[in-house]
C-alpha positions in Angstrom: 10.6 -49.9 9.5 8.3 -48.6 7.3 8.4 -47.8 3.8 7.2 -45.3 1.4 7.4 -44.6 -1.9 7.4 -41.0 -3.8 6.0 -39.6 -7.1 7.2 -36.5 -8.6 6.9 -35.0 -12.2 10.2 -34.4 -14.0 10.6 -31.1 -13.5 11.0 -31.9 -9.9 13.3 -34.5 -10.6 15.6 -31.8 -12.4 15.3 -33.6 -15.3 14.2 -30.7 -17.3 11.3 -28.0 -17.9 9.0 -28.2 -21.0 11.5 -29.5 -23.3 11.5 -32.4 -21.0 7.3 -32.9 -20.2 7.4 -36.7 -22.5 9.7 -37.7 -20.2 8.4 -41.5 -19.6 7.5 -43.2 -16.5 11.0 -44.4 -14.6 11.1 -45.9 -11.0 14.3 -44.9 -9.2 15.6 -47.3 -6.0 16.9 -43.7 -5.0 16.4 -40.4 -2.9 15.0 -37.7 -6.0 13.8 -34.3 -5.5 11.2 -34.0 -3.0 11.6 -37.3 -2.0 14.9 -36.7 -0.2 12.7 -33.8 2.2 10.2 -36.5 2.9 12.4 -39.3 3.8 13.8 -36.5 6.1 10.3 -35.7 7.8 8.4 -39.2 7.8 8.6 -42.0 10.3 9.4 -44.4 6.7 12.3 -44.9 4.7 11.1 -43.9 1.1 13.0 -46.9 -0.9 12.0 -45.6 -4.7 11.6 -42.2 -5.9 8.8 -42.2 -9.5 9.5 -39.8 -12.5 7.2 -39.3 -15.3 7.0 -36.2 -17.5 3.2 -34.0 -17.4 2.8 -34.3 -20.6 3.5 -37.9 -20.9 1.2 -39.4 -18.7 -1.6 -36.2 -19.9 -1.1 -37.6 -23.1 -1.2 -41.0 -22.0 -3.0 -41.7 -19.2 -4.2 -45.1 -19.3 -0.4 -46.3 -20.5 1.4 -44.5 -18.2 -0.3 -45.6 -15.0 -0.3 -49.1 -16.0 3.6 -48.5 -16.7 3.7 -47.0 -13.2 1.6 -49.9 -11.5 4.0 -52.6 -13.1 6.6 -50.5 -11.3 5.3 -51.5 -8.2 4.1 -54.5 -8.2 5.7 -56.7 -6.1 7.4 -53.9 -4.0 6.7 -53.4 0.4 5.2 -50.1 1.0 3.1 -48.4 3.7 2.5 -45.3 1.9 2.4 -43.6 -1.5 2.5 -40.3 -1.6 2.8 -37.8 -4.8 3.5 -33.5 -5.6 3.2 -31.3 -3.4 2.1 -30.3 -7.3 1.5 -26.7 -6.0 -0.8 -25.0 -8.5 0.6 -26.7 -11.7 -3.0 -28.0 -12.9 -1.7 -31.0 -15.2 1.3 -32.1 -12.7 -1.6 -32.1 -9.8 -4.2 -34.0 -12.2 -1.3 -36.4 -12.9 -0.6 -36.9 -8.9 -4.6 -37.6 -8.4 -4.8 -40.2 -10.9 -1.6 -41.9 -9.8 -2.7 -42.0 -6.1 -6.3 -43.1 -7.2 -4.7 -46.7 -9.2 -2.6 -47.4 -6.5 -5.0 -47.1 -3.7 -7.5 -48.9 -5.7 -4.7 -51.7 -7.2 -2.5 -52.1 -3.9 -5.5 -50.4 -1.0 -2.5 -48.7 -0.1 -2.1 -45.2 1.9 -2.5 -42.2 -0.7 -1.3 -38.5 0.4 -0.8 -35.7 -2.2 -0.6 -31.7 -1.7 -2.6 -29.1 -4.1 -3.0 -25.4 -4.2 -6.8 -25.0 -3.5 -6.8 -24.0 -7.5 -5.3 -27.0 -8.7 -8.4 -28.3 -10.8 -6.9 -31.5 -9.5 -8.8 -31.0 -6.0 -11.9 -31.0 -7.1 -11.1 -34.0 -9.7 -9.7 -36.3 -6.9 -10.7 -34.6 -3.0 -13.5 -37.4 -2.7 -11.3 -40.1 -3.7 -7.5 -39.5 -1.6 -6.6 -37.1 1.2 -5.3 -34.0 -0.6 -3.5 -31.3 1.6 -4.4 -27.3 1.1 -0.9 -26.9 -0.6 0.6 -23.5 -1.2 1.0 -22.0 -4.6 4.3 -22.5 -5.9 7.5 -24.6 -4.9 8.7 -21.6 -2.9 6.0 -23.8 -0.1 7.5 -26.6 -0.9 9.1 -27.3 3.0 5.8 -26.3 4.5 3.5 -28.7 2.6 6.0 -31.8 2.7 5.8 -31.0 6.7 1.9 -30.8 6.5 1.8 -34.3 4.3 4.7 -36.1 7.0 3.0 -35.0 10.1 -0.8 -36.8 8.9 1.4 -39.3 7.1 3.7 -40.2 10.5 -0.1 -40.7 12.7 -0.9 -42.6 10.3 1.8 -45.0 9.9 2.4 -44.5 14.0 -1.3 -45.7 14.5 -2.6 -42.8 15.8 -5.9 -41.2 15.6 -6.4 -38.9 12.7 -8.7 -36.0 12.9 -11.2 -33.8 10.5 -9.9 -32.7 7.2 -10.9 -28.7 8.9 -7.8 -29.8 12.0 -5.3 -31.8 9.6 -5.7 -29.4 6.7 -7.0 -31.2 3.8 -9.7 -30.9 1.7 -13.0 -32.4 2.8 -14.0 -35.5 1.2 -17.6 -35.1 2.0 -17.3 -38.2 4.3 -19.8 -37.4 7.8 -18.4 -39.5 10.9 -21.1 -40.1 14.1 -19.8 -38.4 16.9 -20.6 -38.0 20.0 -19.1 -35.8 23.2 -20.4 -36.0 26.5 -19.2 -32.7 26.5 -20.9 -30.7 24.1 -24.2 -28.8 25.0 -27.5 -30.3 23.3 -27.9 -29.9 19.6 -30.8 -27.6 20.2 -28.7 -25.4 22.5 -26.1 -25.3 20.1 -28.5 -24.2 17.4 -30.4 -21.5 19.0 -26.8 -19.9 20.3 -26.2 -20.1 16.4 -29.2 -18.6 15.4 -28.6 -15.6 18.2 -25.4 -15.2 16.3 -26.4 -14.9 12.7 -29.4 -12.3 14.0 -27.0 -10.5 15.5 -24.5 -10.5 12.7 -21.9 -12.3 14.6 -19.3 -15.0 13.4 -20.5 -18.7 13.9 -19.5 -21.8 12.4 -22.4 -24.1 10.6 -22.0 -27.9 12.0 -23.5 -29.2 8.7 -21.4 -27.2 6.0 -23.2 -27.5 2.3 -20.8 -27.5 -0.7 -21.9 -24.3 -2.5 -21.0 -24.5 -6.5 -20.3 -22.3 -9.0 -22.8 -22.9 -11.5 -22.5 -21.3 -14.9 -25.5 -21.2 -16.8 -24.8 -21.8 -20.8 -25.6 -18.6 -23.2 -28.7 -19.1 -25.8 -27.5 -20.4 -29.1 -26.6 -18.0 -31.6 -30.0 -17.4 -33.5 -28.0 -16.1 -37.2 -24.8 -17.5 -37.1 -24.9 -16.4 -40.6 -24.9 -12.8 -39.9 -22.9 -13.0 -36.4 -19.7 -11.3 -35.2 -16.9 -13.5 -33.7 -14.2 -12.7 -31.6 -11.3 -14.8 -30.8 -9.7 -15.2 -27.0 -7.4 -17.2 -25.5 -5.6 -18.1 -22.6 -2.3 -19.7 -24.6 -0.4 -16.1 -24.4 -0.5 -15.1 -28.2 0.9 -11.8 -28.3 3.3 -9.7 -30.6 6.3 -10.4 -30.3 7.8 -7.2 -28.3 4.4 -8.0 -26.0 3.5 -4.7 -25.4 1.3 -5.3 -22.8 3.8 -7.2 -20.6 1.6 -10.1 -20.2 3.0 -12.6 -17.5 4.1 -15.7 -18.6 2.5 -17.1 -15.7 0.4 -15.8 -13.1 -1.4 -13.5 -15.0 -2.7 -10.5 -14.4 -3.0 -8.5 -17.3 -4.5 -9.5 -20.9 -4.2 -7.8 -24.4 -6.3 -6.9 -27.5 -4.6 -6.9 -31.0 -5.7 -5.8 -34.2 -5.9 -8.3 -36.9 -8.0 -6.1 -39.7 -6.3 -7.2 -43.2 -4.6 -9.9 -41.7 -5.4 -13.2 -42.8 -3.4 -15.1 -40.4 -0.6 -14.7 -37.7 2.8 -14.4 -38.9 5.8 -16.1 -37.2 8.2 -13.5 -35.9 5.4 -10.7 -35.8 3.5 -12.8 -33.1 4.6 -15.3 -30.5 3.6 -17.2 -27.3 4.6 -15.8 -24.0 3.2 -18.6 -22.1 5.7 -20.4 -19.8 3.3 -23.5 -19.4 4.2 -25.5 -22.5 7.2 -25.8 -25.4 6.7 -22.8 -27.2 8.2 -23.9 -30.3 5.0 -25.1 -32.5 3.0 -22.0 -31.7 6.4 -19.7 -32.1 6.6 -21.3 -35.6 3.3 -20.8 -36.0 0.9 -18.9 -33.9 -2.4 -19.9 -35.8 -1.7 -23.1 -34.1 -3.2 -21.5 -30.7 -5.2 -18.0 -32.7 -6.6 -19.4 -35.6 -7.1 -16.1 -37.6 -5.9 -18.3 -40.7 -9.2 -20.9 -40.6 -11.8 -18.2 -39.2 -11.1 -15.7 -42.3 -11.9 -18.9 -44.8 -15.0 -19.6 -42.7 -15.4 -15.9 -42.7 -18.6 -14.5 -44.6 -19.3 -18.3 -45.3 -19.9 -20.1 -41.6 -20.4 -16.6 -39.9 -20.4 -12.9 -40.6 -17.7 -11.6 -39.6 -14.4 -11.8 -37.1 -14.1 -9.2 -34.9 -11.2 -6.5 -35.3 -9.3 -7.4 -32.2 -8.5 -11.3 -30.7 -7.9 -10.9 -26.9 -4.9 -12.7 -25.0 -3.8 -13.7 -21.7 -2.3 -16.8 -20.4 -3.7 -19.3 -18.1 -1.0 -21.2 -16.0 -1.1 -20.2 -12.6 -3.7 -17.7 -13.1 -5.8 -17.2 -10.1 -10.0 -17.6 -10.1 -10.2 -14.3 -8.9 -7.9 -12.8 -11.8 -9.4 -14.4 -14.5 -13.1 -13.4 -13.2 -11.5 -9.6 -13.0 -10.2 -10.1 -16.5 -13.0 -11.9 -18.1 -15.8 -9.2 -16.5 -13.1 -6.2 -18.6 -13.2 -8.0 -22.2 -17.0 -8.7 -21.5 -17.6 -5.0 -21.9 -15.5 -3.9 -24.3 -17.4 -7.5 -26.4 -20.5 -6.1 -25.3 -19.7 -2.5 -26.6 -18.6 -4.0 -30.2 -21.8 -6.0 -30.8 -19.9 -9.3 -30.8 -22.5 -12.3 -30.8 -20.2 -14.8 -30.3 -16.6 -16.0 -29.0 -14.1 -18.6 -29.8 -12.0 -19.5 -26.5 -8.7 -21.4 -27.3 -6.3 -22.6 -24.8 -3.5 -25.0 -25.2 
């Protein structure tokens, strides 16, 4: 029979949250987690289940994958599979890099699952076959069933087809193809053309990646004479947050007034953000809003900090939200003459 082999984080592994994200790489010769659904769904017999903490192996990257490559060495195993990591950016960036060593160490089978707005899609899509996940565990049956049914052809021999019918993410790899069915290419491309003329719905045979290209602002000409203003995405916020941020997901941000303030107190401000341990920042939100080293820099570096610092946080925070949210604090900058922002995250 075949065999497979499953990487989760160790949250997943019910191992713990945040408090638990050093959690060092451990290999398992046992059903954990996920890896119980997939040895449920795939035509293998998952022998090892691997843990390793987010943090761990995003603080460590190089030392943790070798850690996890010694794991396997010497082990049988088809296929190597990792998540779903849903939309948790550093437990999806930690499934891509993972996948990547093995294949390239072992040549092995990679499969992982991402919500399209993992940044660990477009980090790894060209490199593994990464399924269009869904964005939080509450998917968690569908995209293990999504990852077993390519996974089982696969391992079954059979043929595989386009990322656009299996579901993943295009790799950018073009296959010849031909059908003794299809109508000419020119016939298919003036029925195409008729189409877009006419406003109707047609699909391009020759899709080109469009990106989102963000030009860099001119350099601040006076930095001498400039206004700051402080954002960030870590969830700084007083501590009853009046503005009942989310902790994640966010959809609403928050300005606070920080004229005569020389830095953040703990207890007056705190971190609502429910991606990382809150305790450092809690004890000492200048850690994340530095209000304390901007005033000494203040009227020395620069001109002046603006009155307000913005807030929101970033985990799980959709494209579309933060575009909303970033195009409202643009106008209120704009309105304030502010020459210049500080973005912190975490």
């Amino acid at each position: 029979m075949k065999k497979a082999i499953v990487y989760i984080n160790q949250f997943f592994a019910g191992i713990g949250g945040e408090d638990k994200a050093d959690y060092k790489p451990e290999i398992r010769n046992e059903l954990v987690g996920p890896a119980s659904a997939f040895n449920s769904m795939l035509d293998a017999e998952v022998t090892h289940t691997i843990i390793c903490g987010d943090n761990y192996i995003g603080s460590n990257p190089e030392e943790a994958t070798e850690e996890i490559l010694g794991f396997l060495a010497g082990l049988d195993f088809d296929l190597f599979v990792a998540g779903p990591a849903f939309q948790a950016g550093r437990y999806g960036v930690a499934c891509g890099r993972i996948c990547k060593a093995v294949k390239e160490k072992f040549g092995a089978k990679v499969i992982t699952s991402m919500h399209p707005e993992n940044p660990g899609v477009e980090m790894y899509r060209k490199d593994m076959v990464i399924f269009k996940g869904g964005k939080s565990a509450r998917e968690m049956k569908e995209d293990v069933k999504a990852i077993s049914n390519y996974a089982n052809k696969y391992l079954n021999g059979e043929e595989l087809g386009s990322a656009a019918e299996e579901g993943y993410f295009s790799q950018g790899i073009r296959n010849q193809y031909f059908n003794p069915e299809m109508k000419p290419a020119a016939q298919r491309g003036v029925e195409m053309l008729i189409k877009k003329l006419n406003g109707e719905e047609f699909v391009t045979e020759l899709p080109i990646p469009v990106k989102d290209v963000i030009e860099p602002a001119e350099p601040i000409k006076d930095l001498k004479h400039a206004k700051i203003a402080l954002m960030t995405t870590g969830g700084i916020v007083p501590v009853d947050n009046p503005d009942r941020i989310q902790s994640a997901s966010a959809t609403r941000w928050g300005k606070y007034d920080v004229t005569g303030m020389d830095r953040l107190k703990s207890g007056e401000f705190k971190t609502i953000h429910a991606g990382f341990d809150p305790a450092a920042a809690n004890a000492d939100p200048n850690v994340i809003m530095p209000i304390d080293v901007l005033r000494d820099m203040e009227g020395k570096v620069y001109g002046e900090l603006h009155k307000y610092f913005y807030s929101t946080v970033g985990t799980g925070t959709t494209q579309a939200e933060a575009e909303r949210m970033s195009s409202e604090i643009l106008k209120e900058l704009q309105e304030a003459n502010v020459d210049g922002v500080i973005m912190t995250s975490t």
